[in-house]
C-alpha positions as CSV (number, residue, x, y, z in Angstrom):
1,X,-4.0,-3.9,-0.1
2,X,-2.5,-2.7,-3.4
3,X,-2.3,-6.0,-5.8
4,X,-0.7,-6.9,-8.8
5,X,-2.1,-9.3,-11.1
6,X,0.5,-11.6,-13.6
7,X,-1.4,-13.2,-16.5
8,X,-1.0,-13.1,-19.7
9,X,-4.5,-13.8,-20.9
10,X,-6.3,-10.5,-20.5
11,X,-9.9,-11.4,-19.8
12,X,-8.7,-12.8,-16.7
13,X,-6.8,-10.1,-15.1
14,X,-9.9,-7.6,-16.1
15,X,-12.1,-10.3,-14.6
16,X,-9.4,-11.0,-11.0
17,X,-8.5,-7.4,-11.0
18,X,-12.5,-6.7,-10.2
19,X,-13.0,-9.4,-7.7
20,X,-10.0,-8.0,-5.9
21,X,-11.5,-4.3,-6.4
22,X,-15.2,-5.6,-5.5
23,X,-13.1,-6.9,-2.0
24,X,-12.1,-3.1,-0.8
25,X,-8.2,-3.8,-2.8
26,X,-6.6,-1.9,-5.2
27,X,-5.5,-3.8,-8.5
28,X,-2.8,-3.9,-11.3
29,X,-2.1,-5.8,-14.0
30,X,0.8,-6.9,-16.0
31,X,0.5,-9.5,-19.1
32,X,4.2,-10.4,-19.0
33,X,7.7,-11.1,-16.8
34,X,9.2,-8.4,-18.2
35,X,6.6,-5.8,-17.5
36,X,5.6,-7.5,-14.0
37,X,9.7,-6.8,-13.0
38,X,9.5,-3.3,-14.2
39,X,6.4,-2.5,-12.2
40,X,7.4,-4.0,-9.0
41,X,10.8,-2.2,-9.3
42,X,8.8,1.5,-9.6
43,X,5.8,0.8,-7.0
44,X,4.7,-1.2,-3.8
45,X,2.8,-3.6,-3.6
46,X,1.8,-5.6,-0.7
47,X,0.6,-9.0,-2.6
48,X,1.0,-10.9,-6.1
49,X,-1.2,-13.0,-7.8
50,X,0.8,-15.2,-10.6
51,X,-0.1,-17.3,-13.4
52,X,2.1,-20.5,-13.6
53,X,1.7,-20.6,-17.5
54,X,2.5,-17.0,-18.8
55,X,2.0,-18.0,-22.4
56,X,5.6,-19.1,-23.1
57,X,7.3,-18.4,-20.0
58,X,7.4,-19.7,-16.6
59,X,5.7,-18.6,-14.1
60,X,7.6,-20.5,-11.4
61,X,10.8,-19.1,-12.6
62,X,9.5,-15.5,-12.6
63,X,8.4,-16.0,-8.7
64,X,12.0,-17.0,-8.2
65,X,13.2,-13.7,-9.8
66,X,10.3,-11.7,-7.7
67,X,11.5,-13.4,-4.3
68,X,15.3,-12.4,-5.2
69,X,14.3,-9.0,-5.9
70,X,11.4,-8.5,-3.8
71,X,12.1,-11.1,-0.8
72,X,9.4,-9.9,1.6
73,X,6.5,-9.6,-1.1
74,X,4.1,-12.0,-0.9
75,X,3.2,-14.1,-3.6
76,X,-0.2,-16.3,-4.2
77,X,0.5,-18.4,-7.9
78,X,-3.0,-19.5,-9.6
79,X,-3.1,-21.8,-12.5
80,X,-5.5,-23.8,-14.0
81,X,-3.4,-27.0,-14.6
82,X,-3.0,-27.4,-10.9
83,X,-1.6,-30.6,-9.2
84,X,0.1,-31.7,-5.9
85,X,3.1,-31.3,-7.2
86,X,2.8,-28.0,-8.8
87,X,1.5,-26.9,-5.4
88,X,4.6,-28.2,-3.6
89,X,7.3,-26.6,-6.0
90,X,5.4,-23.2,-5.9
91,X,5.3,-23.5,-2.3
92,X,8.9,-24.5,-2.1
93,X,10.0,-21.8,-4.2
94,X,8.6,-19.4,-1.5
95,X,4.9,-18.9,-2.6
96,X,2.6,-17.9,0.4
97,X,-0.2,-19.3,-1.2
98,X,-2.0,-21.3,-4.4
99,X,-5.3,-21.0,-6.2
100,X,-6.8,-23.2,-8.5
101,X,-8.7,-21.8,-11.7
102,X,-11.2,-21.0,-11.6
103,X,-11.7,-19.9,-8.2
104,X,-15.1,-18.1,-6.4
105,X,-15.0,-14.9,-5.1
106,X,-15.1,-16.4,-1.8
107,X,-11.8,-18.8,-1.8
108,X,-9.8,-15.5,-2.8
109,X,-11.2,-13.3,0.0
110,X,-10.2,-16.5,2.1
111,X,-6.8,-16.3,0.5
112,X,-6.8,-12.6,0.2
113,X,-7.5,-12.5,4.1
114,X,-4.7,-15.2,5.3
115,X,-2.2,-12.8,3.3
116,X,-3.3,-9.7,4.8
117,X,-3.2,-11.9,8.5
118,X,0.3,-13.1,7.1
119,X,1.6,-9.1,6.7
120,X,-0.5,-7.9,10.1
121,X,2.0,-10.7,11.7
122,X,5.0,-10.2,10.0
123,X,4.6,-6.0,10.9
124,X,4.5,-7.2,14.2
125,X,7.4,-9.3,14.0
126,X,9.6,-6.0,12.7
127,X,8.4,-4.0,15.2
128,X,9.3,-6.0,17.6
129,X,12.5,-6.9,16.5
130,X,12.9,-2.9,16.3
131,X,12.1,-2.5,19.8
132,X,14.3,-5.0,21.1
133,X,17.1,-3.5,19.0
134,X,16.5,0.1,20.0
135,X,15.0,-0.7,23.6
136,X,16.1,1.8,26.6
137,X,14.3,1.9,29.9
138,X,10.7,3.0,29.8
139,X,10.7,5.3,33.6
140,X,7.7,6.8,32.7
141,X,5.8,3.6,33.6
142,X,7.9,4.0,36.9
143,X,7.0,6.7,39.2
144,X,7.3,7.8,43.1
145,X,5.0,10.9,42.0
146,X,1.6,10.5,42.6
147,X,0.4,12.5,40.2
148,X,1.9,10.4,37.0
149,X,0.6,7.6,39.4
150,X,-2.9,9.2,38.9
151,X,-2.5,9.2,35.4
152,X,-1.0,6.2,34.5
153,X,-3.7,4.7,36.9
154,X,-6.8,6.7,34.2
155,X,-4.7,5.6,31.4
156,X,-4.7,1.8,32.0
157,X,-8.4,1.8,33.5
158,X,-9.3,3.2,30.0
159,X,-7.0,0.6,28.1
160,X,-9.8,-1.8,27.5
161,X,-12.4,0.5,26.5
162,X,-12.5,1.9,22.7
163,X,-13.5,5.4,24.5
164,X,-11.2,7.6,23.0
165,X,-7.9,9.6,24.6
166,X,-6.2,12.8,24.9
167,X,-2.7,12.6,26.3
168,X,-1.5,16.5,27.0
169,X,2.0,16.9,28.0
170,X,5.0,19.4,26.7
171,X,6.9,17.2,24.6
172,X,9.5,14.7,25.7
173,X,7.2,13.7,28.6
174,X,6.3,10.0,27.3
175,X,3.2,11.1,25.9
176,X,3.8,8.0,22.4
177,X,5.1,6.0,24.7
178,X,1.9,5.9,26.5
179,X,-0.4,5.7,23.9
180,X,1.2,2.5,22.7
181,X,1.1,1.2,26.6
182,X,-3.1,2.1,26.1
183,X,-2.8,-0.2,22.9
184,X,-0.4,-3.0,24.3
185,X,-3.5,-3.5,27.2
186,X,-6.5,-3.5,24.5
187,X,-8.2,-5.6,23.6
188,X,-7.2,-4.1,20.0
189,X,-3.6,-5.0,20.9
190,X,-3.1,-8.2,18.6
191,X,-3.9,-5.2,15.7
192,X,-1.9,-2.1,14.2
193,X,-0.8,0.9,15.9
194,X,-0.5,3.3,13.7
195,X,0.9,6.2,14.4
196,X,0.2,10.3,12.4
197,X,2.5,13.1,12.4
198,X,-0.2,15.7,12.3
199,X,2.3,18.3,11.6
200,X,4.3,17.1,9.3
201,X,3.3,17.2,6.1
202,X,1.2,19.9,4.0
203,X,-2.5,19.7,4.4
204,X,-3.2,18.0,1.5
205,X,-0.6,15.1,1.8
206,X,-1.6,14.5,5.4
207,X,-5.2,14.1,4.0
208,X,-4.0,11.8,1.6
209,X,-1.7,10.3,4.2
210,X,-4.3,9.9,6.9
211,X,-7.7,9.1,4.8
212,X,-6.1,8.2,1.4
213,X,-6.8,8.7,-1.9
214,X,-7.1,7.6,-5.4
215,X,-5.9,7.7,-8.9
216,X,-5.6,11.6,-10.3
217,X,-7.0,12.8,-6.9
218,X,-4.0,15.6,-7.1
219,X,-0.9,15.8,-8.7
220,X,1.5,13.0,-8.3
221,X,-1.7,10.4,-7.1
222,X,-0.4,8.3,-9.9
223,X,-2.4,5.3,-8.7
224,X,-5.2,4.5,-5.3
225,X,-3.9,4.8,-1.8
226,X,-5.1,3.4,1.0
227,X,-4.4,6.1,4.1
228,X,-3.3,5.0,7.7
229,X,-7.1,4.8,9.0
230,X,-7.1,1.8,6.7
231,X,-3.8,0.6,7.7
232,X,-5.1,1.0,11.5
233,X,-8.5,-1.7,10.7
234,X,-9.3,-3.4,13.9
235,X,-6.7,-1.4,16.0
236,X,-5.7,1.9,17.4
237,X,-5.2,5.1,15.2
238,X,-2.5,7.3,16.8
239,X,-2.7,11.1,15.8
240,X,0.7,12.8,17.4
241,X,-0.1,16.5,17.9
242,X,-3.4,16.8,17.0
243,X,-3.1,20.3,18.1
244,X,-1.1,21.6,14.7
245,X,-3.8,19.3,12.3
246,X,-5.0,21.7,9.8
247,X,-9.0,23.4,10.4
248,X,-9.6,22.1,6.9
249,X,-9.2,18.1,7.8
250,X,-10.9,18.5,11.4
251,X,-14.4,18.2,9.8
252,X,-13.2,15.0,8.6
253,X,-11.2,13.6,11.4
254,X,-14.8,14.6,13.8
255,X,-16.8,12.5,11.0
256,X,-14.7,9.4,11.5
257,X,-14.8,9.7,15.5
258,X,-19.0,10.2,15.6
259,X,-19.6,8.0,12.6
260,X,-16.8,6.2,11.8
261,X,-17.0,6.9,8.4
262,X,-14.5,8.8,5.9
263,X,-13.5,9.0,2.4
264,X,-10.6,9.0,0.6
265,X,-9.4,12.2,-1.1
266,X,-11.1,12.3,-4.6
267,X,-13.2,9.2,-3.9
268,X,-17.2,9.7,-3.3
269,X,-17.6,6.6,-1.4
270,X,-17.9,6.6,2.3
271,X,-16.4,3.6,3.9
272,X,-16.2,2.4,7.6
273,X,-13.4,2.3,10.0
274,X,-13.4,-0.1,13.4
275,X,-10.3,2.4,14.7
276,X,-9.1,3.1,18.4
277,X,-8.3,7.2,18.6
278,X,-5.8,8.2,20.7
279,X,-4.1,11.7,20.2
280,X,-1.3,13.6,22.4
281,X,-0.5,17.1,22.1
282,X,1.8,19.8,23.8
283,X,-0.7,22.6,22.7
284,X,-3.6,24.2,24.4
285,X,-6.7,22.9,22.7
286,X,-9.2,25.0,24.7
287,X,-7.1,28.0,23.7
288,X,-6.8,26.8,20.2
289,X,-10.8,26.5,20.4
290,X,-11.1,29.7,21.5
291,X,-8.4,31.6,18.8
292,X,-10.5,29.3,16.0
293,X,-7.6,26.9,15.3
294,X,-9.5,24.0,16.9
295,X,-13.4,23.2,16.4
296,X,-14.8,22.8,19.5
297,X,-17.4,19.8,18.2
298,X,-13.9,17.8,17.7
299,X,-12.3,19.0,21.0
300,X,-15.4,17.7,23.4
301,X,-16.0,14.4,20.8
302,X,-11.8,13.9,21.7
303,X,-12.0,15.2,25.1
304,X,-13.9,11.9,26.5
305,X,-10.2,10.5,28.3
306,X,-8.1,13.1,29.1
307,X,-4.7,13.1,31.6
308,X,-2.2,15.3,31.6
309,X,1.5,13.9,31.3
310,X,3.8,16.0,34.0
311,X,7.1,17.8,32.9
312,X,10.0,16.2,34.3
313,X,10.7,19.2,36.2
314,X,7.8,18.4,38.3
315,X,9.1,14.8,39.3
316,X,11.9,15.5,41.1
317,X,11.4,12.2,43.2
318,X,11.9,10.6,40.0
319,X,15.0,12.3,38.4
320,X,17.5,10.4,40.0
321,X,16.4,7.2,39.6
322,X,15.5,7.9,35.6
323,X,19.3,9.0,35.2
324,X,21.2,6.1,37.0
325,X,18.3,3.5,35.1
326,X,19.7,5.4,31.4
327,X,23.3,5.5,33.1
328,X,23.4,1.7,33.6
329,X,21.6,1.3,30.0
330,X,23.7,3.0,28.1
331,X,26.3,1.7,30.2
332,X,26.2,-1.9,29.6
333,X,25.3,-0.9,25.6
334,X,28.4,0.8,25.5
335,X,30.8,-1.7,27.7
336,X,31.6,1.0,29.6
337,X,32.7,0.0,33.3
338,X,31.0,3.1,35.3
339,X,30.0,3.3,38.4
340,X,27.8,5.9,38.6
341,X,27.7,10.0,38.9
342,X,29.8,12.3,41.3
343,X,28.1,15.1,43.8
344,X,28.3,17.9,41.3
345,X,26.6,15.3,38.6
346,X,23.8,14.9,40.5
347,X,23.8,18.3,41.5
348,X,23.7,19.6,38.2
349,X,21.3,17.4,37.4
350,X,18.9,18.4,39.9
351,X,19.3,21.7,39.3
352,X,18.6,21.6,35.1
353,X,15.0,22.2,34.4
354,X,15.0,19.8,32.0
355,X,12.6,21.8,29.3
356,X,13.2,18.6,26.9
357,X,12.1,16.3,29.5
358,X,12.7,12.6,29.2
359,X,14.0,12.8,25.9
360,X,16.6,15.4,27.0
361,X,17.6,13.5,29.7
362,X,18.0,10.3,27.9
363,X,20.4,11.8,25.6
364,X,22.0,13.9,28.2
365,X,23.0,10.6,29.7
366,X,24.0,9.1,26.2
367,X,26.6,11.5,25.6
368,X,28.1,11.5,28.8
369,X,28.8,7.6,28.9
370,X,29.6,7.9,25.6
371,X,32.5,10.8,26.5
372,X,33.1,10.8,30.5
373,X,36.9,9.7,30.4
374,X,36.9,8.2,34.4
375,X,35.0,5.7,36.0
376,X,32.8,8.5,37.1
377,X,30.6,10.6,35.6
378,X,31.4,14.3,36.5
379,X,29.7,17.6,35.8
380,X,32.0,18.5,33.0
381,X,30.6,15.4,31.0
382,X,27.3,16.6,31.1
383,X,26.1,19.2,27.8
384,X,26.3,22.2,27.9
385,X,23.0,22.7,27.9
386,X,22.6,21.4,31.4
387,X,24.8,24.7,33.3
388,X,22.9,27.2,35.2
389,X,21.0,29.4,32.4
390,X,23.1,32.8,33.3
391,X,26.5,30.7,32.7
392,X,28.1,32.0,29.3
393,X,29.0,28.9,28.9
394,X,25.2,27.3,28.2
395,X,23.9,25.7,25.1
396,X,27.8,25.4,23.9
397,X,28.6,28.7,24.0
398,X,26.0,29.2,20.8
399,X,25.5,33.0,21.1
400,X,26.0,35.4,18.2
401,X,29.5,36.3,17.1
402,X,30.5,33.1,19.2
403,X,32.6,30.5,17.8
404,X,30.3,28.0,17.0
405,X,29.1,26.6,13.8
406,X,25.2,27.7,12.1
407,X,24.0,24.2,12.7
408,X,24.6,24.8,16.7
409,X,23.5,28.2,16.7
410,X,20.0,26.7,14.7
411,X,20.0,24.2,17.5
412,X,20.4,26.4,20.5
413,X,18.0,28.8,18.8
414,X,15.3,26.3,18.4
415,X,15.4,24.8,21.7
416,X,14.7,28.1,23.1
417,X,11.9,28.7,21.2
418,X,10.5,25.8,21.8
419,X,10.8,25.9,25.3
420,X,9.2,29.2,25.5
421,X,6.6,29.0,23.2
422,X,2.9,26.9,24.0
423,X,3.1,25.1,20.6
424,X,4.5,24.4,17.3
425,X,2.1,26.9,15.8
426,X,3.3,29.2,17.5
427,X,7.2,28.9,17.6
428,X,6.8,28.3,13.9
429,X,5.8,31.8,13.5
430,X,8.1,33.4,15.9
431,X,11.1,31.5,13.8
432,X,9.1,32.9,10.7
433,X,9.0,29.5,9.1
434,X,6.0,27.0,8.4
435,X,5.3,24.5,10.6
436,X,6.2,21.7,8.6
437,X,10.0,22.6,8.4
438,X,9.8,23.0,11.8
439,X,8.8,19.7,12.3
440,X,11.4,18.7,9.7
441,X,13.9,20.4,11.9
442,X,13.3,19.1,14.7
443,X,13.3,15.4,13.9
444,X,16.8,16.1,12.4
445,X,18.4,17.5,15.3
446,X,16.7,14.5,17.4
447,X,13.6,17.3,19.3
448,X,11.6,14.8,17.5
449,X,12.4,11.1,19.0
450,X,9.2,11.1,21.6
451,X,6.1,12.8,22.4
């Protein structure tokens, strides 16, 4: 956790700030209100540790100044003069905790740890409350298909092992949504899941992202960071597209899986990591091995679980029971009376290949709720996207010359590339663009919602 230390006597936030270091935190100090404020207004930090007396000012009113600023930072107050009734008010005021000077190194990593169990929860609670908010159907747990069956079967048989997995699939076929399903039936599921955009970033901010780093490491490392294998302690490590993660960080990545060990960048201590590793990609790793974009010690060490998520195209058993589930969905999330789709819906539905798969049809299905002006949805409420790939008419009428703006033209453009190409690697260099604006690109025109 990254830490800052209030106090305005300085021999005790040299000697706090290197019990909280000796503990595996990262520690900062401020000998004032004023400088405390300005330092939690230009950095995060995930915990506090106040002095009531602050020379001559109060701590207790500066905790009420942090928790109107600051209200979901936790705050432990310390003090030497403590009482009962000092306890109470601090605790009334919205403190999370109180130590009494002068405290062991043991009674704060007791504190220390109820904070960090206090965040882990309070995560949990958020996400939650985001999936509730955002939830839509889950079909891919729902299948007449045997062979999702199959996998689903592998994937959940697995679940309570820490073995690790590879989840294959072209994208939009569930593949995250899984991975989280794997975690959910752990035994690691009261932990993290913490998910990596292998992609998305340039190689040496993903390091950063995905080991961490410290102080000076690189330019702009202006103080320590602890990376998302730390963030993932105790519970599953998801890496998304582990297909585009650069040949310079796969050493690395192989290191934690054999030995679970890593480093942070710039930092020559090896530390240990009790992580889960599940990745997904839409790329060919044993091709990849074989062009030298993929080490082969990594792909065999990752290749211990492996299934295969089908394209959607290859469940038709399951295509039109997906589409009325998102139908009545988006339906009743809308307060939109329908009552269902007409024959040339469902015929045009059947006949669409579907090349974005569940995401595709999920906002297929959005829009036409959202627009369809009868009590019916027809073939005309579908996108365009969805007609018969010789009709002029497809992807919006997004040709050259055609009346459509860039941003649609992008769009069609991308989707086709994508479609046709066996991963981002590659469409990256047929659009003549790196892969991380790409990636970029494709979260922003909503390629990017699943995996």
């Amino acid at each position: 956790m990254d830490i800052l230390i209030i106090d305005d006597e300085k021999i005790i936030r040299d000697a706090v700030s290197q019990l909280v270091e000796d503990q595996g935190h990262y520690a900062e100090t401020a000998e004032d209100a004023a400088t405390a404020l300005q330092m939690l207004k230009g950095a995060q930090y995930d915990v506090v540790l106040l002095d009531v007396n602050l020379g001559g000012e109060n701590g207790l009113e500066l905790l009420l100044e942090i928790q109107r600023k600051h209200p979901a930072l936790a705050v432990v107050v310390f003090t030497a003069a403590a009482t009962i009734k000092l306890s109470v008010e601090a605790m009334r005021l919205g403190a999370l905790d109180f130590l009494e000077k002068p405290f062991t190194p043991e009674h704060l990593g007791i504190v220390l740890a109820r904070v960090q169990k206090h965040r882990q929860l309070a995560t949990r609670v958020a996400d939650l409350q985001t999936q509730v908010a955002g939830h839509t159907p889950e079909p891919v747990f729902e299948s007449e298909t045997p062979a999702v069956r199959a996998v689903l079967d592998v994937l959940f048989r697995a679940a309570g092992t820490s073995a690790s997995v590879l989840i294959l699939g072209e994208s939009g076929t569930g593949k995250s949504v899984v991975a989280r399903a794997v975690h959910q039936r752990s035994t690691r599921a009261d932990k993290s899941f913490v998910t990596v955009n292998c992609p998305s970033l340039s190689r040496e901010l993903l390091e950063s992202d995905l080991f961490g780093h410290v102080r000076g490491s690189f330019t702009g490392a202006f103080k320590d960071h602890w990376g998302k294998v730390k963030a993932a302690e105790g519970g599953t490590l998801f890496l998304d597209e582990i297909g585009e993660l650069p040949l310079e960080i796969q050493p690395k990545l192989l290191r934690l899986l054999q030995d679970r060990e890593y480093e942070r960048l710039g930092d020559n201590s090896s530390r240990t990591a009790d992580v889960r590793i599940i990745a997904a990609t839409n790329c060919d790793l044993a091709k990849g091995v074989a062009a030298g974009r993929f080490r082969e010690d990594l792909f065999y060490r990752l290749n211990v679980i492996t299934v295969e998520m089908p394209p959607l195209r290859a469940r038709p058993a399951d295509l039109a029971r997906f589409s009325e589930q998102f139908l009545l969905f988006f339906a009743r999330q809308c307060g939109r009376p329908l009552k269902g789709f007409d024959a040339g819906a469902r015929k045009r539905l059947m006949a669409h290949s579907w090349p974005g798969n569940l995401r595709e049809l999920r906002n297929a299905i959005e829009r036409a709720v959202i627009l369809a002006p009868g009590d019916l949805i027809t073939a005309a409420d579908l996108p365009d996207s969805t007609q018969p790939a010789g009709d002029p008419a497809a992807a919006g009428g997004a040709t050259l010359g055609g009346m459509v703006s860039l941003d649609a033209l992008e769009g069609a453009h991308l989707r086709a590339v994508l479609a046709r190409t066996p991963s981002l690697a590659a469409a990256a260099e047929v659009l003549g663009i790196d892969q991380a604006t790409l990636y970029r690109k494709r979260k922003k025109m909503g390629l990017d919602a699943e995996s």
